[in-house]
C-alpha positions as CSV (number, residue, x, y, z in Angstrom):
1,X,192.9,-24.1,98.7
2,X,192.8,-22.7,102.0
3,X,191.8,-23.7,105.7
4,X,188.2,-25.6,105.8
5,X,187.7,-24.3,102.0
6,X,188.2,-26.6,98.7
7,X,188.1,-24.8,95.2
8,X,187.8,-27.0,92.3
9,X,188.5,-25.5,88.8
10,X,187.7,-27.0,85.3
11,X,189.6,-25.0,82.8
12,X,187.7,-23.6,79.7
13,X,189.0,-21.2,77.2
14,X,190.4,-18.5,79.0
15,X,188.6,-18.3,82.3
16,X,188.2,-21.1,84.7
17,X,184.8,-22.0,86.0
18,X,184.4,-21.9,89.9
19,X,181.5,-25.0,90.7
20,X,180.1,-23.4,94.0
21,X,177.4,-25.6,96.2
22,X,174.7,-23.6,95.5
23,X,174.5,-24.4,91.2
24,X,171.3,-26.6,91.2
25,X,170.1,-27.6,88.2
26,X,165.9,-27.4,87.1
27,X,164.4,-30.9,86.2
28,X,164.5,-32.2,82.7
29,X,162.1,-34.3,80.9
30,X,163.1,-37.0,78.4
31,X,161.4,-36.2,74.9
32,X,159.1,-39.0,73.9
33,X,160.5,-42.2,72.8
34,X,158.8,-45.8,72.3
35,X,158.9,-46.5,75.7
36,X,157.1,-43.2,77.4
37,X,154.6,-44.0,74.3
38,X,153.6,-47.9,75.5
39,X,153.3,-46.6,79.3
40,X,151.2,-44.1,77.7
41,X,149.3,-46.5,76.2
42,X,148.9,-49.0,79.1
43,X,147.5,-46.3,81.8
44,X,146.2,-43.9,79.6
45,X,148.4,-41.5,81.1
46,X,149.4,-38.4,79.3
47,X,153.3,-37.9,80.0
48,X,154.1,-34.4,82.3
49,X,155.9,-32.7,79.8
50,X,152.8,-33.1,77.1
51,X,150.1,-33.1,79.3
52,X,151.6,-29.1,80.8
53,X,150.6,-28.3,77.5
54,X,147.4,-29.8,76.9
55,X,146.3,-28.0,80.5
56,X,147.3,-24.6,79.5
57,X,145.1,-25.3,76.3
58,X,142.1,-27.1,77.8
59,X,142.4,-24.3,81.2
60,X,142.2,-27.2,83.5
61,X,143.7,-29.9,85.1
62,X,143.8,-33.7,83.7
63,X,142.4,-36.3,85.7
64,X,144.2,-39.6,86.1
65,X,141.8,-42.3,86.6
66,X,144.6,-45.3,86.0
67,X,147.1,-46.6,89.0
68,X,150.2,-44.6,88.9
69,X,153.1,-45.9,87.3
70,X,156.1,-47.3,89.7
71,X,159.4,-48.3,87.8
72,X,162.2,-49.3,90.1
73,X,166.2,-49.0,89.7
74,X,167.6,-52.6,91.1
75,X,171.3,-52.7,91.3
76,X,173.4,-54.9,92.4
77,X,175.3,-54.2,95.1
78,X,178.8,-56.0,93.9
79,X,180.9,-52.7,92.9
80,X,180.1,-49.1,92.1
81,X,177.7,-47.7,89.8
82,X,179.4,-46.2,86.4
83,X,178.1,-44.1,83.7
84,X,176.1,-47.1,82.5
85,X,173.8,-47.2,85.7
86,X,173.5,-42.8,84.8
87,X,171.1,-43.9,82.1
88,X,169.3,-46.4,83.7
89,X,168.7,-44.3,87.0
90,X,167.9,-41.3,85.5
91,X,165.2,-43.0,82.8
92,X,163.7,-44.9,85.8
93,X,163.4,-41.6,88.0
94,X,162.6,-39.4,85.0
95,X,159.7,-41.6,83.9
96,X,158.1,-42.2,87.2
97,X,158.0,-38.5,87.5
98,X,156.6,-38.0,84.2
99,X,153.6,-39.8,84.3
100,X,153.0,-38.6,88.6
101,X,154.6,-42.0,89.6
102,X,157.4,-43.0,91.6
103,X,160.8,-44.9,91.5
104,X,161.9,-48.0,93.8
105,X,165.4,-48.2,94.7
106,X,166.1,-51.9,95.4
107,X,169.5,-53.9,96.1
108,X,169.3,-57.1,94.2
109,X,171.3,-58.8,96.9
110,X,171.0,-62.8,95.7
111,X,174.8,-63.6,95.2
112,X,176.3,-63.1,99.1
113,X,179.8,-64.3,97.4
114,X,180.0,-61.1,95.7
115,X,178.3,-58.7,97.3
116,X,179.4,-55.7,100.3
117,X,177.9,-52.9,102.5
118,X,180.4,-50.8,101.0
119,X,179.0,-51.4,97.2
120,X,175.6,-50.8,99.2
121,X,176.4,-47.5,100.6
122,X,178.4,-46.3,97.6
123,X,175.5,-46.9,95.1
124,X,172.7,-45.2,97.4
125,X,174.9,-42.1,97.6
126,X,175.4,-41.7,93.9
127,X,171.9,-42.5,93.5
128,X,171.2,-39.1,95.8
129,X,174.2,-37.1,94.0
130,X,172.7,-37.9,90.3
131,X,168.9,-37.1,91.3
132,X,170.4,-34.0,93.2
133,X,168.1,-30.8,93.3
134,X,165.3,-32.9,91.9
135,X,163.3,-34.3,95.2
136,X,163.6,-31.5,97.6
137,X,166.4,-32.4,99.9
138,X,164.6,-35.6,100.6
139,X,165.6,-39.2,99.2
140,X,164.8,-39.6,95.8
141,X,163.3,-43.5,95.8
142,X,159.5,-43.9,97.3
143,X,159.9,-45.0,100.6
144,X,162.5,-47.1,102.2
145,X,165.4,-49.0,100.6
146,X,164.3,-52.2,99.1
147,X,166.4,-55.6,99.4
148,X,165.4,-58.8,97.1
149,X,166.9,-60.6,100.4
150,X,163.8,-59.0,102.4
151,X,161.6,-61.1,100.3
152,X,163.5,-64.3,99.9
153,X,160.7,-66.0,102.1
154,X,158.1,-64.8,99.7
155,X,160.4,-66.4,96.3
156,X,161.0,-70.2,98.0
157,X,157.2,-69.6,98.9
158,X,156.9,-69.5,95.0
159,X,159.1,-71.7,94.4
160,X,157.5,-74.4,96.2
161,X,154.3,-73.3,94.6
162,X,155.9,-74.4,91.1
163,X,157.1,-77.5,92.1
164,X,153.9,-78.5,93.4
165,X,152.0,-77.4,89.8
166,X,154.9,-79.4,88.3
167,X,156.6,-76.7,86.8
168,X,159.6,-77.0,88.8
169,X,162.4,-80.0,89.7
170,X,165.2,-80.7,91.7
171,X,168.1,-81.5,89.3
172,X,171.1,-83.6,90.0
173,X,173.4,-82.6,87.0
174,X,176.6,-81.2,87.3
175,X,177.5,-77.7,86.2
176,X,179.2,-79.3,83.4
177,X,176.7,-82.0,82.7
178,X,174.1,-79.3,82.4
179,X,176.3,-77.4,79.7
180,X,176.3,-80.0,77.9
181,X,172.7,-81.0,77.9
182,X,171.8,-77.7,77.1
183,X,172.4,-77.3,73.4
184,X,173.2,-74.9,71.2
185,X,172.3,-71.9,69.7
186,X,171.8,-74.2,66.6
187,X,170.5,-77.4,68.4
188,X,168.0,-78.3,70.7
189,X,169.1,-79.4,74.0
190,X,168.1,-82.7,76.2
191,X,166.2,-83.5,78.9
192,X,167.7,-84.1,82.4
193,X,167.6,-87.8,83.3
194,X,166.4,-85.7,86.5
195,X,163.6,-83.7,84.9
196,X,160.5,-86.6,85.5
197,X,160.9,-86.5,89.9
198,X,157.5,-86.8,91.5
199,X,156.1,-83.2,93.3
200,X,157.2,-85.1,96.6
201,X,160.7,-86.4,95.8
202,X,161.3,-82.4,94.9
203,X,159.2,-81.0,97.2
204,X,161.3,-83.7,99.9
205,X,164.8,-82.9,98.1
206,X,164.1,-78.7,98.3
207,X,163.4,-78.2,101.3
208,X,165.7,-80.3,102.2
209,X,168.5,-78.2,99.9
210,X,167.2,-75.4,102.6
211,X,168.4,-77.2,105.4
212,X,171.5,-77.1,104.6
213,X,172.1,-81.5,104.2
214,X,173.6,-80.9,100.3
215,X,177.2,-79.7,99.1
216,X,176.9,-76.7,96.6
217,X,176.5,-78.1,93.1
218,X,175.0,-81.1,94.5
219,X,171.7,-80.0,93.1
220,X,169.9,-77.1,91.5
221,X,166.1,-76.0,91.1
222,X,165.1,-75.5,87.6
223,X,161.8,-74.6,86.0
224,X,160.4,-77.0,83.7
225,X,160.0,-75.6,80.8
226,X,161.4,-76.2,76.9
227,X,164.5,-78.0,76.6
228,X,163.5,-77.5,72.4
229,X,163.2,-73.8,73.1
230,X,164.8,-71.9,70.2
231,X,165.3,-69.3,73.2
232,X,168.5,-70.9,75.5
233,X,167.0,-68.8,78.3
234,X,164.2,-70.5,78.6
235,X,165.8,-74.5,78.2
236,X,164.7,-75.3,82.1
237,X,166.7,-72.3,84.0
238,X,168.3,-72.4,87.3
239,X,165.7,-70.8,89.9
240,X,168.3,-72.1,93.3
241,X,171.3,-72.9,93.5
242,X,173.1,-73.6,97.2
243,X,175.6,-71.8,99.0
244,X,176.9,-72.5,101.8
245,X,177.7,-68.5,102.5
246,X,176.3,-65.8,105.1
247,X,174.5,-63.4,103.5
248,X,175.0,-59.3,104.4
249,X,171.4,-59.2,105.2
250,X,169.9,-62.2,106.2
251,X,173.0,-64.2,108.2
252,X,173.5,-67.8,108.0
253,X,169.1,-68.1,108.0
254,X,169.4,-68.9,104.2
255,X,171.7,-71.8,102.4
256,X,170.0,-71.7,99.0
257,X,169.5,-68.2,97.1
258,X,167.4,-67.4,93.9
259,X,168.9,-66.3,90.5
260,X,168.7,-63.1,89.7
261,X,166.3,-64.0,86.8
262,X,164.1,-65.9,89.2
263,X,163.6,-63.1,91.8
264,X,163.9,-60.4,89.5
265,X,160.1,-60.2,88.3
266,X,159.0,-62.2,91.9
267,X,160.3,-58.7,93.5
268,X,158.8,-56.6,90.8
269,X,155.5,-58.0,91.6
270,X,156.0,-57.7,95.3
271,X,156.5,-54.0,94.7
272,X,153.7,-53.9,92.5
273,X,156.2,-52.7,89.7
274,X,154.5,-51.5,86.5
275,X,156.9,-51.2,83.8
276,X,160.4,-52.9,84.7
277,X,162.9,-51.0,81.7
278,X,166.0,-52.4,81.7
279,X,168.8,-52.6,78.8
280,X,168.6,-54.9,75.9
281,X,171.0,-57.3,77.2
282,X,167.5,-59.0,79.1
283,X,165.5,-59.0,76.1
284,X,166.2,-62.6,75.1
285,X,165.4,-63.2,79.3
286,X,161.6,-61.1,78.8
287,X,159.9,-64.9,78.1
288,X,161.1,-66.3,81.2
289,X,160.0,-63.4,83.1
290,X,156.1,-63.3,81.7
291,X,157.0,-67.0,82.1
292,X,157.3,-66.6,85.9
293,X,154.8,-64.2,86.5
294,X,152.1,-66.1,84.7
295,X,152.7,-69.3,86.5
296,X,152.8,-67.6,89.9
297,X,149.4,-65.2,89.3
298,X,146.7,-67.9,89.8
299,X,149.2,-68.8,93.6
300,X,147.9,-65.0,94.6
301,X,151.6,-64.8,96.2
302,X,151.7,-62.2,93.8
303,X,149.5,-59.9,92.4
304,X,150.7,-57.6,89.8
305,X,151.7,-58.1,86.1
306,X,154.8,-56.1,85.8
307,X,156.1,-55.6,82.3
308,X,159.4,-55.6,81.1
309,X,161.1,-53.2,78.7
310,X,164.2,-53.1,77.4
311,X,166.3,-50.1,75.7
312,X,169.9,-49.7,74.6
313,X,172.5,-49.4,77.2
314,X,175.0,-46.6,77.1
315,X,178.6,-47.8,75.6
316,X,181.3,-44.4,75.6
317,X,184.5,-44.6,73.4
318,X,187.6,-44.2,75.3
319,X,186.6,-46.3,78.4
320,X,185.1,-49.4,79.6
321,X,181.5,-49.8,81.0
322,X,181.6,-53.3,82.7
323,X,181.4,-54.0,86.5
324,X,184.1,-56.9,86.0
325,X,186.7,-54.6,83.4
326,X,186.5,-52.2,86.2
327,X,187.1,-54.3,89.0
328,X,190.3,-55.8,86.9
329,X,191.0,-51.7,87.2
330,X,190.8,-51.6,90.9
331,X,192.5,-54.6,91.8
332,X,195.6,-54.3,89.4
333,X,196.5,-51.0,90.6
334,X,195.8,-49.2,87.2
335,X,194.1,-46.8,89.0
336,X,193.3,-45.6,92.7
337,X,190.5,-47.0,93.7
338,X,186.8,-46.7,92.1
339,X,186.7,-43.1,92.8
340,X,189.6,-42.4,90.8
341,X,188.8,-39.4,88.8
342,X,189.7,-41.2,85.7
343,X,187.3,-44.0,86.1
344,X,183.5,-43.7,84.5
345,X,181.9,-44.7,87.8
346,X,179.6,-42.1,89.5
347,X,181.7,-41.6,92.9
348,X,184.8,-40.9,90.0
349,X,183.0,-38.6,88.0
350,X,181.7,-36.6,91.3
351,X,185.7,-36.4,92.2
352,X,186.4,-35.4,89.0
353,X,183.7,-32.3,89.1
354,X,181.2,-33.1,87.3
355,X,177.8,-31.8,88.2
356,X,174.8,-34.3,88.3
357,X,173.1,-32.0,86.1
358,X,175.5,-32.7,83.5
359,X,175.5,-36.6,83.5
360,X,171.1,-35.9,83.4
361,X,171.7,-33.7,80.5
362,X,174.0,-35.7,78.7
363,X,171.7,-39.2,79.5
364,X,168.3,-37.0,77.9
365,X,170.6,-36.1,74.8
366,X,171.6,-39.8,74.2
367,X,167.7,-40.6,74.1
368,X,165.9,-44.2,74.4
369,X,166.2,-46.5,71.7
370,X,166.9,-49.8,71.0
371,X,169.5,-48.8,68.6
372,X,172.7,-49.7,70.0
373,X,175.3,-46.6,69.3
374,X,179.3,-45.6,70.8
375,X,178.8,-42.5,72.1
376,X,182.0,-39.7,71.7
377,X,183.3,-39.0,74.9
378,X,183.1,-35.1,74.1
379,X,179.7,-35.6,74.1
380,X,179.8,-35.7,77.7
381,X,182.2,-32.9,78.0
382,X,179.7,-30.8,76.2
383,X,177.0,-31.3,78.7
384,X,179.7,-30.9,81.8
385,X,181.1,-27.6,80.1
386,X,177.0,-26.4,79.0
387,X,175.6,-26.4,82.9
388,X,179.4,-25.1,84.1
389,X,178.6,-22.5,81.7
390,X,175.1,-21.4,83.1
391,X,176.3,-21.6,86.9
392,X,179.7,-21.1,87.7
393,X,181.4,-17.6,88.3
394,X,184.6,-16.9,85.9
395,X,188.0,-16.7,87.6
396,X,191.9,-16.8,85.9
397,X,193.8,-19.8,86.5
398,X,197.5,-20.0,84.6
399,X,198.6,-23.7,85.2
400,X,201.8,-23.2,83.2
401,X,203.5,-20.1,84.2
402,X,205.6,-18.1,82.9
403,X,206.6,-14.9,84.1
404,X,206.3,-11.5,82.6
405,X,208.1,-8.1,84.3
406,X,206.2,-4.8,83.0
407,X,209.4,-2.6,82.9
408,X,208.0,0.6,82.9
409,X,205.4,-0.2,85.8
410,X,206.5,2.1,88.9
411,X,203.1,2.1,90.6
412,X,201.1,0.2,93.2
413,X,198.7,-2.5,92.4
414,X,196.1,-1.3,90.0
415,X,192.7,-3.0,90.4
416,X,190.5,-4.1,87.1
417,X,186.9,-4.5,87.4
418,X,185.7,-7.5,85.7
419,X,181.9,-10.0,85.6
420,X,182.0,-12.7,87.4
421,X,179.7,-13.9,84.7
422,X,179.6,-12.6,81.0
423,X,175.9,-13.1,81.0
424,X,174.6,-13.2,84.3
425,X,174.6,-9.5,86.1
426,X,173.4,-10.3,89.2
427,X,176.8,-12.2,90.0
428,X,178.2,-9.0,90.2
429,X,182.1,-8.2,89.6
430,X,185.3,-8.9,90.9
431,X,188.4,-7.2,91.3
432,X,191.8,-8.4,89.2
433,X,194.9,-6.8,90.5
434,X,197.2,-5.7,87.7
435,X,201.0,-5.0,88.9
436,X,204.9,-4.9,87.7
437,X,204.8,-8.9,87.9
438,X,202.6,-11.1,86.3
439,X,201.9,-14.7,85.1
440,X,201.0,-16.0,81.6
441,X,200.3,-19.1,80.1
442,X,203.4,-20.6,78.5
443,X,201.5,-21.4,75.7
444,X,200.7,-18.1,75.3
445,X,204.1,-17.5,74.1
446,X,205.6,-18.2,70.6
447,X,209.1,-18.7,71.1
448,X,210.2,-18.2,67.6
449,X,213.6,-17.7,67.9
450,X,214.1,-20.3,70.5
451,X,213.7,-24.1,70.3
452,X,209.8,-24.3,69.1
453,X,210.3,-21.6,66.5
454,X,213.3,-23.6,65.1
455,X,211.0,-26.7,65.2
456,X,208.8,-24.9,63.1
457,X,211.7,-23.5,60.8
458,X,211.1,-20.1,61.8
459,X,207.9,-19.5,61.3
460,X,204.5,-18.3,63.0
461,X,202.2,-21.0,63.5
462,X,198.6,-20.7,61.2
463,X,196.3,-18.6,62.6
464,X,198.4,-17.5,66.2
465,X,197.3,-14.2,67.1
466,X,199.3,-14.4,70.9
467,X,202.2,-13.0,72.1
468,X,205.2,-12.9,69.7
469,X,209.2,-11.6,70.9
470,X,208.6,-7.9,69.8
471,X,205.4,-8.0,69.7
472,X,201.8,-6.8,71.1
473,X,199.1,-8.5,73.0
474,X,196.4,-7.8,75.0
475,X,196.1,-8.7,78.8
476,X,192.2,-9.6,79.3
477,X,190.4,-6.4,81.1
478,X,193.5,-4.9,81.2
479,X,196.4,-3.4,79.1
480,X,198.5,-4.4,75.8
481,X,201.9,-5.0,76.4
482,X,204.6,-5.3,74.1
483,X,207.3,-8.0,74.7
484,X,211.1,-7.0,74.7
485,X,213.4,-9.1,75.5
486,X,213.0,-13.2,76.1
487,X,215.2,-14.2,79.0
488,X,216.4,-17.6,78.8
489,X,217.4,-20.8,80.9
490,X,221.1,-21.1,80.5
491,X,221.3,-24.5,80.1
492,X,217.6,-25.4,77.9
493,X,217.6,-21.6,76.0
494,X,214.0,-22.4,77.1
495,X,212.4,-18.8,78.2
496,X,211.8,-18.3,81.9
497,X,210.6,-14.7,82.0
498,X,209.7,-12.1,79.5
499,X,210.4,-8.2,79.9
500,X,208.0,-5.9,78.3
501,X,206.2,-2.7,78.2
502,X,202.9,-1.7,78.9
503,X,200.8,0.9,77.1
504,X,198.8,2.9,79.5
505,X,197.0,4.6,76.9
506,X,194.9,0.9,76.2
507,X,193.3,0.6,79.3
508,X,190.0,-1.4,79.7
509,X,190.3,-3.0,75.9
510,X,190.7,0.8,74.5
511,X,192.7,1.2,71.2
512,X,193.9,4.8,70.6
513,X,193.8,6.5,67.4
514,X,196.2,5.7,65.4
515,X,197.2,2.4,66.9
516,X,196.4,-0.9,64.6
517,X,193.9,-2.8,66.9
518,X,195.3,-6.0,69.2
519,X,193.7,-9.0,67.8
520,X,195.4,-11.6,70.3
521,X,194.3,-11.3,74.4
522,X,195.3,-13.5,76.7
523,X,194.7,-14.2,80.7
524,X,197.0,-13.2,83.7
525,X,197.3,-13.7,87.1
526,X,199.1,-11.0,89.2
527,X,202.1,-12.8,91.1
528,X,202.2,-11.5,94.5
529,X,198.0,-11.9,94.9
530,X,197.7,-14.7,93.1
531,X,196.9,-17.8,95.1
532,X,198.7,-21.3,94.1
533,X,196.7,-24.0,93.6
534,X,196.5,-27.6,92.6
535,X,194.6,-28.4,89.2
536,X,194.6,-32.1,88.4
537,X,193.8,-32.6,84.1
538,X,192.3,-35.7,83.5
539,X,191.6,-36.9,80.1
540,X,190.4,-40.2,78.9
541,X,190.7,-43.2,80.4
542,X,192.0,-45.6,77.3
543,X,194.1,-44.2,74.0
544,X,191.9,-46.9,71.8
545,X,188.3,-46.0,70.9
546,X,187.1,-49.3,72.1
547,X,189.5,-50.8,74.4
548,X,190.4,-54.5,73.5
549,X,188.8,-54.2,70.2
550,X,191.6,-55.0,68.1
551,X,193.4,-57.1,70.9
552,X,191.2,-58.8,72.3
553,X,192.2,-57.5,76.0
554,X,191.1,-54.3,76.9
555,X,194.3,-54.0,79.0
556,X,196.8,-53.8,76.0
């Protein structure tokens, strides 16, 4: 690290990967799945990645006689977006480019109480980083930002319209009361006393929950629907509730706010949304959204049919994948804030070095499903060490030196010509500087007449082909040295430098006649050119596969 200039290494074998600003990734296409197969079948639309191959065939273009397809990614804006939200943003954007569409970005800002700019401006920049390379230095979302707030005139509108078909009522049940006259998985639940208002006494008791003359939890909007319903989603939901908060957007103009479930396919249809894909946790909500949108079609307030489809979400071993577990994180001081390299949120990830291409790659190997599956966290270190591979130039980094003297060097610094790439030419070489001091990896080093050799009653580990006390290994690109003498820490007997001898007659990986062939090589730094740095090594968050699991707290 130098003036105005950051490197960030991410250790790999040997080498060490440089990521450099220019390593852009080409776009991906998800294969098909059940979900690019029903789009296809609603709009007739062949999917990108297919239909490239049908033109090629055919010698012509396809023409698209159907609407495009519009999905949306809605977030809401009450903490940062995690490895979850990669899944669901890259599926959303992925599919709207697949079938020629485009993608809404929308804040689902209902709940003031919880919600911040900060969360706001957090989530629209790991939006750009994950879509990075993809759009063409512009935004990645059609158009401007969406807010559900923008349209909260357009949702009481339909509101009101449902209380005035009788679908709706103004409920005076506590929170409490309501739990308990809403059953049971196993048992139907009740009527409120509430539920048989005339239009007017709700339309009268609504508006006046708007102007502010009620105490939050004084009443509630709910749709009329099934109280019997073998679905608890769709026993007469909340559609209002009143809070007496200023919203981020709006001010102190609104006192009542929609539930999410309420305004969720309202806004869809706003946006003229055609397939709304979400995870499977809103599968058993689907019926109250086709409820909603049904009910409000024949109002024209809204005139699109969205449809809703939902897919597994993404669950990793080894950390937790819940807005609440994370915020627990935060706030406890387990970790340093949400971009805390350690934590699965996007902004931690991007600290941690990971390239958007990676987190793409490793959401189209996952795959849409329904299935739900606990996916290894090496399975997103392959992705992260696959693109590293393709793009970043090589360089030595030894985070655990130990020093090595070349007795019977006597010359200047020699310089080694190595690739900055093993398989890309046109990166070119660079120069390694070989001299009478160097560094090694202490793990390159068997100690096996010191402390680790005696833990290991005296004997070479299986299968180590590195450097030994009296022994030969090759430096990488350079020379084999033989080690010795082992000097040690007077107090530990731990080693602290190594004196050995170099062969000049094995230059540039060449084995003389004669001379059994080096099977162990190892990396190097040369100590008066090599430049210290700081490497942070970050490895899972949580010891326990699934955190809490066996406990029942994911903290313990």
């Amino acid at each position: 690290r130098g003036p105005r200039m950051e490197f960030l290494l991410l250790t790999w074998g040997l080498s060490a990967f440089v990521l450099t600003p220019w390593s852009v990734v080409d776009a991906f296409a998800y294969a098909p799945n059940f979900i690019t197969k029903i789009i296809q079948e609603d709009t007739g639309i062949t999917p990108s990645i297919e239909r490239e191959v049908d033109e090629k065939a055919a010698g012509s273009n396809v023409q698209v006689l159907t609407p495009p397809v519009k999905t949306r990614f809605p977030p809401e804006p009450n903490g940062y977006l995690h490895l979850g939200h990669a899944k669901a943003v890259s599926f959303n954007f992925e599919v709207a480019r697949m079938f020629d569409g485009t993608c809404n970005m929308r804040m689902d800002d209902t709940n003031p109480s919880k919600e911040d700019e900060e969360y706001v401006a957090s989530i629209l920049e790991d939006v750009r980083w994950i879509q990075s390379g993809l759009y063409e230095g512009r935004d990645p979302w059609d158009g401007d930002v969406r807010k559900t707030s923008s349209y909260f005139e357009e949702i009481y509108e339909c509101a009101e319209y449902l209380i005035k078909q009788g679908d709706a009522y103004v409920d005076s049940l506590s929170a409490e009361e309501m739990r308990e006259f809403r059953g049971t998985l196993t048992e139907p639940g009740k009527n409120s006393p509430y539920r048989d208002r005339t239009i007017e006494e709700n339309l009268k008791l609504f508006r006046e929950m708007r102007e502010g003359k009620f105490a939050e939890g004084e009443y509630v909007l709910r749709a009329k629907i099934d109280m019997a319903s073998p679905n608890i989603n769709m026993r007469d939901p909340t559609l209002y509730r009143i809070k007496h908060e200023s919203h981020q957007e709006t001010g102190d103009a609104w006192c009542i706010y929609p539930m999410y479930d309420f305004s969720h396919p309202i806004s869809d249809a706003l946006e003229g949304i055609t397939h709304s894909l979400c995870t499977l946790e809103f599968e058993d909500h689907r019926p109250f959204y086709d409820w909603t949108i049904e009910k409000l079609l024949p109002s024209g307030l809204i005139s699109a049919r969205p449809r809703q489809i939902e897919f597994s979400r993404l669950n990793i071993q080894n950390t937790v994948l819940s807005k609440r577990k994370l915020i627990q994180l935060v706030e406890q001081g387990y970790v340093n804030g949400w971009d805390d390299p350690r934590m699965p949120t996007l902004s931690g990830m991007r600290r941690r070095g990971v390239p958007p291409a990676a987190l793409r790659l490793f959401c189209e190997r996952i795959g849409i499903s329904k299935a739900d599956s606990n996916i290894a966290f090496s399975a997103l270190e392959d992705c992260v060490r696959l693109e590293m591979d393709d793009k970043c130039p090589r360089a030595f980094c030894v985070t655990n030196p130990l020093k090595v003297t070349i007795a019977n060097w006597d010359s200047e610094l020699e310089n080694f010509s190595a690739p900055r790439h093993p398989k890309l030419v046109e990166m070119g070489d660079r120069v390694i500087p070989f001299g009478k001091e160097l560094f090694i990896e202490r793990s390159d080093f068997f100690d096996l007449n010191g402390p680790e050799g005696q833990a290991n009653g005296g004997q070479i580990p299986k299968g180590y082909k590195r450097l030994l006390p009296n022994d030969n290994v090759r430096l990488r690109y350079a020379y084999v040295i033989h080690c010795d003498e082992v000097v040690r820490d007077p107090v530990t007997n731990v080693p602290i430098e190594l004196k050995c001898t170099y062969m000049p007659e094995t230059r540039a990986g060449v084995t003389p006649d004669g001379m059994k062939r080096v099977q162990g090589i190892i990396h190097w730094v040369e100590a008066s050119t090599g430049i210290r740095c700081k490497v942070n090594e970050y490895d899972r968050l949580f010891l326990a596969e699934e955190p809490g699991k066996e406990s029942g707290d994911f903290l313990k």
